[in-house]
Structures are given as structure tokens and as C-alpha cells.
FITOR-339076 format. One record per residue (C-alpha): x, y, z. Coordinates in steps of 0.05 Angstrom, whole numbers, always signed. Layout:
<rs>
       c1       c2       c3
        X        Y        Z
...
</rs>
This chain:
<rs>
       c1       c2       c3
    -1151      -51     +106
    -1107      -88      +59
    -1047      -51      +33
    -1020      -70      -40
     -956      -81      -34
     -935      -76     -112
     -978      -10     -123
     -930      +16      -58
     -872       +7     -102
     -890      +29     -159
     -913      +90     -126
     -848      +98      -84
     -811      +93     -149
     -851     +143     -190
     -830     +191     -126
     -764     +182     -125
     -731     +172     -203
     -749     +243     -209
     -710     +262     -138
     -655     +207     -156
     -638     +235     -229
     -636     +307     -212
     -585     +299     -156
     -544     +242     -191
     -539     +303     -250
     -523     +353     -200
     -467     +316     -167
     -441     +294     -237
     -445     +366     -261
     -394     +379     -197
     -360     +326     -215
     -355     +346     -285
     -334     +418     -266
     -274     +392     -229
     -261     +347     -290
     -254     +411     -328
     -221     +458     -279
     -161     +395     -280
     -145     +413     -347
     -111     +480     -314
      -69     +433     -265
      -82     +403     -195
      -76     +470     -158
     -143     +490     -189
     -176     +426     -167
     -149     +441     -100
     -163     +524     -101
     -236     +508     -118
     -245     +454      -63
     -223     +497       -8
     -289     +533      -28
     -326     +472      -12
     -341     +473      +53
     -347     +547      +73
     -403     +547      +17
     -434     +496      +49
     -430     +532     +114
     -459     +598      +86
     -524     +551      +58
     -537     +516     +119
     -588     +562     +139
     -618     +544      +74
     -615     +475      +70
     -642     +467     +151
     -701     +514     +130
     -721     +474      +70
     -721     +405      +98
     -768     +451     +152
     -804     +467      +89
     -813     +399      +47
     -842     +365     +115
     -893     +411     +136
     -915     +420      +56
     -919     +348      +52
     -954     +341     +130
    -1009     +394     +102
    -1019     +361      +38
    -1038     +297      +76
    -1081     +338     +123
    -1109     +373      +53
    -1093     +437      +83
    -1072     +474      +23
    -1079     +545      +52
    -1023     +529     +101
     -976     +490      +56
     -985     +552      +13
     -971     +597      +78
     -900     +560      +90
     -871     +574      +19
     -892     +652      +23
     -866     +662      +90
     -800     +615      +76
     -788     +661      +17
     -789     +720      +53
     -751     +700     +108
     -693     +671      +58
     -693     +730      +16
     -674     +775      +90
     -620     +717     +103
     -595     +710      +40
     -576     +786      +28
     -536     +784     +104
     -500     +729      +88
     -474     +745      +24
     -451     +809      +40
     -410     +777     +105
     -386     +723      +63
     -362     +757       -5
     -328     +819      +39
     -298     +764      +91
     -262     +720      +28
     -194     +728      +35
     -200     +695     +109
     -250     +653      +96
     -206     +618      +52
     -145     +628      +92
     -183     +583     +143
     -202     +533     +107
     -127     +517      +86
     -108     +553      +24
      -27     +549       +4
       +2     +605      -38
       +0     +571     -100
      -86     +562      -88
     -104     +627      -39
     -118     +674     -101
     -160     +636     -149
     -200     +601      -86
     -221     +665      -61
     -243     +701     -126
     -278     +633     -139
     -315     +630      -77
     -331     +699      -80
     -369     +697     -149
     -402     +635     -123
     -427     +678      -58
     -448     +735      -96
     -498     +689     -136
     -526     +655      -83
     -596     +689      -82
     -609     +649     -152
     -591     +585     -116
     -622     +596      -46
     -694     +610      -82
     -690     +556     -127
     -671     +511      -68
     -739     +538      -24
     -783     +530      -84
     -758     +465     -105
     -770     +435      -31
     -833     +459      -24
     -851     +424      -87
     -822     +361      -71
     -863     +365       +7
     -930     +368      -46
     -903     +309      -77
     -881     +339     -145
     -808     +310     -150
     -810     +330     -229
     -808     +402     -225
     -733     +401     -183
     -705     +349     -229
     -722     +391     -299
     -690     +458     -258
     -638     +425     -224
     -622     +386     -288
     -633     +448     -343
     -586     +489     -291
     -531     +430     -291
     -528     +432     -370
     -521     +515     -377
     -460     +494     -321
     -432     +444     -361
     -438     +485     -427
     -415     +550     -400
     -347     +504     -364
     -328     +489     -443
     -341     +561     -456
     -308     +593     -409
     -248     +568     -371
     -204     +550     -432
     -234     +597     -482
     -288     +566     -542
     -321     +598     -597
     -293     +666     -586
     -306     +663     -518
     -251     +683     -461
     -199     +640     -431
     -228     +653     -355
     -192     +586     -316
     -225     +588     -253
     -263     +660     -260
     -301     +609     -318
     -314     +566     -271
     -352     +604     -228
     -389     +645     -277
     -412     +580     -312
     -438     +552     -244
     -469     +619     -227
     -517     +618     -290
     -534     +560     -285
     -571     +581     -215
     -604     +636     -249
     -636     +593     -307
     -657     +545     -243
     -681     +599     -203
     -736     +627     -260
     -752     +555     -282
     -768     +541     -209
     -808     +610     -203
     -847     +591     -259
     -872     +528     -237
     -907     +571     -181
     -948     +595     -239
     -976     +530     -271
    -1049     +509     -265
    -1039     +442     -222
     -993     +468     -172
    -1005     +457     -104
     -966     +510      -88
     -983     +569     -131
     -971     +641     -137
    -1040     +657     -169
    -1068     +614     -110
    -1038     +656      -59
    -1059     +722      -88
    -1126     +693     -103
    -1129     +669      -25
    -1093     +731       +1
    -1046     +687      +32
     -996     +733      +76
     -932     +715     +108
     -943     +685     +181
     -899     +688     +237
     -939     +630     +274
     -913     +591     +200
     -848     +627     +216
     -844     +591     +290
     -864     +536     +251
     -810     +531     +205
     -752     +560     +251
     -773     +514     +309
     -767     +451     +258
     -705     +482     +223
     -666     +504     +273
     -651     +428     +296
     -619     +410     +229
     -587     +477     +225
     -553     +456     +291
     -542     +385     +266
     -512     +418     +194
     -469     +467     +232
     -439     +404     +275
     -439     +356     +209
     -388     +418     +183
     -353     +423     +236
     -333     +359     +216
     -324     +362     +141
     -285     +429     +158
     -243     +396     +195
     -229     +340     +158
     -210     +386      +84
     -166     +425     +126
     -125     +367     +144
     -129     +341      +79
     -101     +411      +54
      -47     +405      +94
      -30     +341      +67
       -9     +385       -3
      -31     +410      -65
      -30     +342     -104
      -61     +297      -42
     -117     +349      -37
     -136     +353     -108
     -142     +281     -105
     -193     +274      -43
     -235     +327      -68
     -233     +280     -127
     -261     +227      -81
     -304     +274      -49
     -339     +280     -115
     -353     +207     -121
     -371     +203      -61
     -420     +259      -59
     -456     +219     -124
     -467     +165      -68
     -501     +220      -28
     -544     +244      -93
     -574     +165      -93
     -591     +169      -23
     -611     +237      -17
     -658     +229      -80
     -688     +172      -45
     -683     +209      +26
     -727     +264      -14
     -786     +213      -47
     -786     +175      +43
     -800     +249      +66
     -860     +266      +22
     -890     +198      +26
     -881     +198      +99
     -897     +264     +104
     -969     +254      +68
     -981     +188      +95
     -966     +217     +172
    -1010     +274     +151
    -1065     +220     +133
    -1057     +182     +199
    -1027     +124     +167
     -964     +114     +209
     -960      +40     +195
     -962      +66     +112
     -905     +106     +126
     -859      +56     +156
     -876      +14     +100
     -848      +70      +45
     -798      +77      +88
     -769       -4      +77
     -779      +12      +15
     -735      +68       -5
     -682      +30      +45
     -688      -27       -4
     -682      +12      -61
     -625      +43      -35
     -582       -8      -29
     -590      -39      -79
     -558      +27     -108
     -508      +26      -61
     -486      -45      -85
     -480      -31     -154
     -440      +38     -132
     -392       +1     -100
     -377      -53     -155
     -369       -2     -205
     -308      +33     -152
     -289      -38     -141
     -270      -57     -216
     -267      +14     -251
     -236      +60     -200
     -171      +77     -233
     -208      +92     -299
     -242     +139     -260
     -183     +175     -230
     -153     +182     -299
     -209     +229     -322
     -188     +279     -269
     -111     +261     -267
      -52     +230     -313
      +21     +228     -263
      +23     +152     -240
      +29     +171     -166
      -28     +214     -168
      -75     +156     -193
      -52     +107     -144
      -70     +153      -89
     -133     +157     -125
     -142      +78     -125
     -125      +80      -54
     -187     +125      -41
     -237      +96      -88
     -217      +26      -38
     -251      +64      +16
     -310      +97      -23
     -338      +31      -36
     -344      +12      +24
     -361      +79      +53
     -421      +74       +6
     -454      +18      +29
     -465      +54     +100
     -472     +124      +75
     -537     +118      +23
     -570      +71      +83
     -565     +127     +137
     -576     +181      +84
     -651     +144      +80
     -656     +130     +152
     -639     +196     +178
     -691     +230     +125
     -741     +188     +144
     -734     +204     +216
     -729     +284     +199
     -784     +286     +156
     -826     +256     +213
     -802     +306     +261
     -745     +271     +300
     -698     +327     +291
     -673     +319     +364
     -640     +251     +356
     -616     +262     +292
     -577     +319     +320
     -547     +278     +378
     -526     +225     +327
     -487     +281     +279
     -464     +308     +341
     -417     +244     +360
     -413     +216     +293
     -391     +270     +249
     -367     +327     +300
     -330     +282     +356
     -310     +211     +315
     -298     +244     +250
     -255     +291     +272
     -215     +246     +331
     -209     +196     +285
     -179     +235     +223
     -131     +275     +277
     -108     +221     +313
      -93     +182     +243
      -59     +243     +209
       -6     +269     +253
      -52     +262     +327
      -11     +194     +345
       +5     +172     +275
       +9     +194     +198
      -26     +156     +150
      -36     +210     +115
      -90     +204      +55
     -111     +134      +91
     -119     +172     +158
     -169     +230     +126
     -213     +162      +99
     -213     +123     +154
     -244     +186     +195
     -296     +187     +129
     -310     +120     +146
     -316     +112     +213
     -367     +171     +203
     -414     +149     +159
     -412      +76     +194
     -424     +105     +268
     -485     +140     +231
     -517      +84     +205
     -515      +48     +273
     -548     +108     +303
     -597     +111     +255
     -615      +40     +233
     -641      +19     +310
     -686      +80     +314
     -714      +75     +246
     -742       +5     +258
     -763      +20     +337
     -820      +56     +298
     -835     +114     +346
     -817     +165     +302
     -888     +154     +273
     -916     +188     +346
     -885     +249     +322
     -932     +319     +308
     -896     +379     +276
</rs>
């Protein structure tokens, strides 16, 4: 049977601009929330990074159970098995709610070392920990917006996470003008603001996404459940922990990494650090590209794996490595000729923006690699080829990332700010060559979760 290649597009496109805008507008909303928090000085910049990572820490169970989540939705949906798709979002919910309670609890009580860790100075200790523990103590909002959201995606609706994750961005945004230099009557709360603005923005995300269980042509519906008597399952459970426990061992060693490297770069100083979490920023909208089009390659491969189409699959997945780079390109010319612009939103002392040129140097190339592996490795996930994926984060991201950066910032020699990118680099490029060979081999396809 003939396959059109123009209505593949267009489909693969109508999949992913949803996936694409919402996490382009939730890495600018980040990036505009630092923008803001810079008005205070750098030490805020650099108080709120040093929540950065440990947040991402505390939601890696989250994040490994709904990729879990998005492939086996989007697996039944191409079996048209709706009873079990509908079965993996009950029982995902319940067990997130259990997790989500223990770990905020151990995280908001454990602040004041969690911080510590991560490389807080005196001038960035207080505010980081009363930041990171608002952020914890709203997590529920985020975690089930996050789980909803993924299992909508897996049943191919890519709309419903962009309006949440978009509306929730906005109420950020809004509330940041409100509250951290004091608007309209409202208080002056610096980097208490902060927080509180990013906090309701999950809750207005977490109802928008609970509602969307509730409308008529949802394939994974509330009313559908209780019409079905749909329980939780700990066969789904299995399910979902024996998928997700893979990337949660692949997250935990991609942090290990990232940890590493922002506690280096903290020890570098207040003003170096505010400027790569700067560049962390930018880069992460390099991530939201690939990651919206990672997204659109996972339900498409999903469904068409479901189908037993494997040779469809491969084709969407060209596609969305096409797309991608394309993306990538365009990133990196706009770091190539606007980069100092850029910096000068965030910062205004000379030296400061030249260290922020020197890093926007290394984004756009970093770029071009990142967004590519970002599609590879989802396509490979979403098929079930957790395993190798993990090896490949393992000596990428755990063991070169973190040589790399120590040998090139005080290890053998002190490059400083150039030592913490060339470990970014050498990262995301060791990546890509893990994941570019397996991609195309093609037996990912042979894979039955």
C-alpha cells in the first residue's frame, strides 16, 4: 500500500505545532521569570537557579512515569483499546497523588540542605530556599497537570497541553509583574513573588487539564471511566513502573549530571552563575522545539506501532527529525547575530554581557546536536527502547558531562565559564552519536511494551 507522503506531513505537523508552542511558551515563561527576578540584582537570578535542578530531581518520578504514560495511551489507541488507555491514566493518577504527597513533605522540610548542596553562597542561601520551598509545596498542581496532559498527548490530542500549559504560563507572567516589585496595590514580594506567581499558574493548569477529562470527545474521560467502572490496576501499575522506571534511572543519571555541572558553575560566583542560568534558559527553549516535536514522534509512533505499521512509524519519525532541524538552524542564527541583545534583557554591566556572548557562542552550536537527539531519543522511548537510551545518558551525561566540565574547571585546568560549556557540549554531541545510529538501524520498531 502506497503511503502519501504530503498527507504524512501535514499530519505530523498538525501533531506537533500544538506540542511545539506550548513548550516554546513554557520555556519563555522561565525565561521571562528570570528576566523579571533580574530587576532585583544578579544574586536573585542566581538564588532561584540553585532551585533548578533539585526541582527537577524531586519531578523525575513524574516525568519517567508520564513518558510511561503517553506511550502506552498512544500504543492502546492504535490497538483501539480504549478501556486500557483509560486504565493507565486512573491508575497513574493514583499512584502520583501517593508520590507526590512523600515527596513534598521530604523536600519542603529538607530545604535548607537541599540548597546548601546544590551551591548556595550567603548572599543567595535564604531567598533560594524559601523559593524552592513554595515551589515544592505546589507541586501536586503541577504533577497532575503533567499526568493528564501526557496521557492526552499518547491519544493524540496535543491541543489540550498547549491551551493549559499556555493559560498557566500567562497567570505566571502576570502574577511576576504583580508580585515581585509590587503593581496595582499589590506587595513588593522579590523572590517570595516569584514563586507564588509560578505556583498559580499550576493550579489554573491543573483544573484546565482536569476538565478536559470531562469533554465529550475525549479519549480519555472521566465520565467514561465511571460509565465503564474502570478501577485502578496493578497489572497497569507493572505496566507503567516497568516502562518508567528505565527513564527514571536514565533522569536520575541525566541529573547527576546537570547537578554537577550548576554546582561548578556556582562556584564560579554569583555574577558567572546568574549568567549560565541565563544560557540555561536559552538553551532550554532549544529543548522546548525538540521536545514539542519529541512529543507529536511518540504519539504517531506510538499509534502507528499500535497499528502494526512499523515502516509508518519510521517514516514520522524522518519527519519530525527534519522538522527539527530545520528549527535548530534558525535557533542558532538568531544566537549567532542577536546574542548580546539577548543578554542585555537579563543584564546591563559590560563584563557581564560579554560573558553572556561567550555562552550564547556555544548555545548555537550546542543546538544543532541537542533538538536532533531530543527527537531521536523520543522516538526510541516511545517505542520502548528504554534500555539503550539509559546506557547512552549513562556515559553521555553522567560520565562525559561531568569529566569533561571537572577536568576543564579546576580538574587539570580553569577555563572557567568556557569549561562548564564545553562539558554542555560535549554532552549533547556524544548523545546525538548514540542516538542517531540506532534510530536509523530501525529495530526499535521490534519493540512490544
Amino acid at each position: 500500500m502506497s503511503i502519501n507522503k504530503k498527507s504524512l506531513w501535514l499530519e505530523t505537523i498538525q501533531m506537533a505545532w500544538p506540542a511545539v508552542l506550548e513548550s516554546f511558551f513554557v520555556s519563555l515563561a522561565a525565561m521571562i521569570d528570570t528576566m523579571m527576578v533580574s530587576s532585583l540584582g544578579t544574586y536573585a537570578v542566581a538564588a532561584i537557579g540553585l532551585t533548578t535542578q533539585p526541582k527537577f530531581i524531586a519531578l523525575a518520578v513524574f516525568f519517567s512515569c508520564n513518558i510511561a504514560v503517553s506511550a502506552l495511551v498512544a500504543r492502546r489507541k492504535g490497538q483501539g483499546d480504549r478501556r486500557n488507555a483509560n486504565e493507565v491514566l486512573l491508575t497513574a493518577l493514583v499512584f502520583v497523588l501517593v508520590a507526590v504527597i512523600i515527596i513534598t513533605i521530604l523536600t519542603v522540610y529538607f530545604a535548607p540542605g537541599i540548597i546548601h548542596i546544590a551551591g548556595s553562597n550567603p548572599d543567595t542561601h535564604a531567598d533560594g530556599t524559601i523559593y524552592f520551598r513554595i515551589i515544592q509545596g505546589g507541586m501536586i498542581f503541577n504533577v497532575f497537570s503533567l499526568v493528564i496532559n501526557a496521557a492526552q498527548r499518547g491519544s493524540g490530542n496535543t491541543k489540550i497541553a498547549m491551551r493549559t500549559n499556555i493559560t498557566s504560563s500567562l497567570v505566571n507572567v502576570t502574577f511576576n509583574y504583580l508580585l515581585i516589585n509590587g503593581h496595582f496595590g499589590f506587595p513588593a514580594l522579590k523572590v517570595i513573588g516569584a514563586a507564588s506567581a509560578t505556583v498559580l499558574g499550576t493550579v489554573i493548569a491543573c483544573i484546565m487539564s482536569f476538565s478536559s477529562l470531562f469533554h465529550k470527545d475525549s479519549y480519555v474521560s472521566i465520565p467514561y471511566m465511571i460509565q465503564e467502572k474502570i478501577r485502578p490496576s496493578f497489572d497497569i501499575l507493572r505496566s507503567i513502573t516497568s516502562l518508567s522506571s528505565n527513564f527514571l534511572i536514565e533522569n536520575f543519571a541525566m541529573r547527576v549530571g546537570f547537578v554537577t555541572t550548576a554546582m561548578i558553575a556556582a562556584r564560579l560566583g554569583t555574577d558567572p552563575f546568574a549568567v549560565h542560568q541565563v544560557g540555561m534558559n536559552f538553551l532550554s527553549l532549544g529543548f522546548a522545539f525538540g521536545d514539542g516535536m519529541q512529543v507529536a514522534a511518540v504519539a504517531l509512533i506510538g499509534r502507528s506501532l499500535g497499528e502494526k505499521k512499523p515502516e509508518l512509524a519510521k517514516q514520522y519519525g524522518t519527519i519530525c527529525q527534519i522538522i527539527g532541524l530545520g528549527i535548530s538552524l534558525g535557533l542558532a542564527l538568531l544566537l549567532l547575530t542577536e546574542g548580546r541583545f539577548l543578554f542585555s534583557l537579563f543584564f546591563k554591566d559590560p563584563h557581564v554581557l560579554d560573558m553572556g556572548v561567550t555562552v550564547t557562542r556555544y548555545i548555537m552550536i550546542i543546538v544543532l546536536a541537542q533538538i536532533s537527539q531530543v527527537i531521536f531519543g523520543g522516538c526510541l522511548r516511545g517505542a520502548g527502547d528504554v534500555k539503550y537510551c539509559l546506557f547512552a545518558s549513562l556515559v553521555s551525561v553522567t560520565l562525559i558531562r561531568s569529566i569533561v566540565t571537572w577536568v576543564l574547571t579546576g580538574g587539570i585546568v580553569n577555563l572557567g565559564l568556557h569549561g562548564i560549556w564545553i562539558g554542555i557540549l560535549a554532552d549533547q554531541a556524544s548523545r546525538l552519536l548514540f542516538m542517531a545510529p540506532r534510530f536509523f538501524q530501525g529495530k526499535w520498531v521490534e519493540y512490544q511494551i
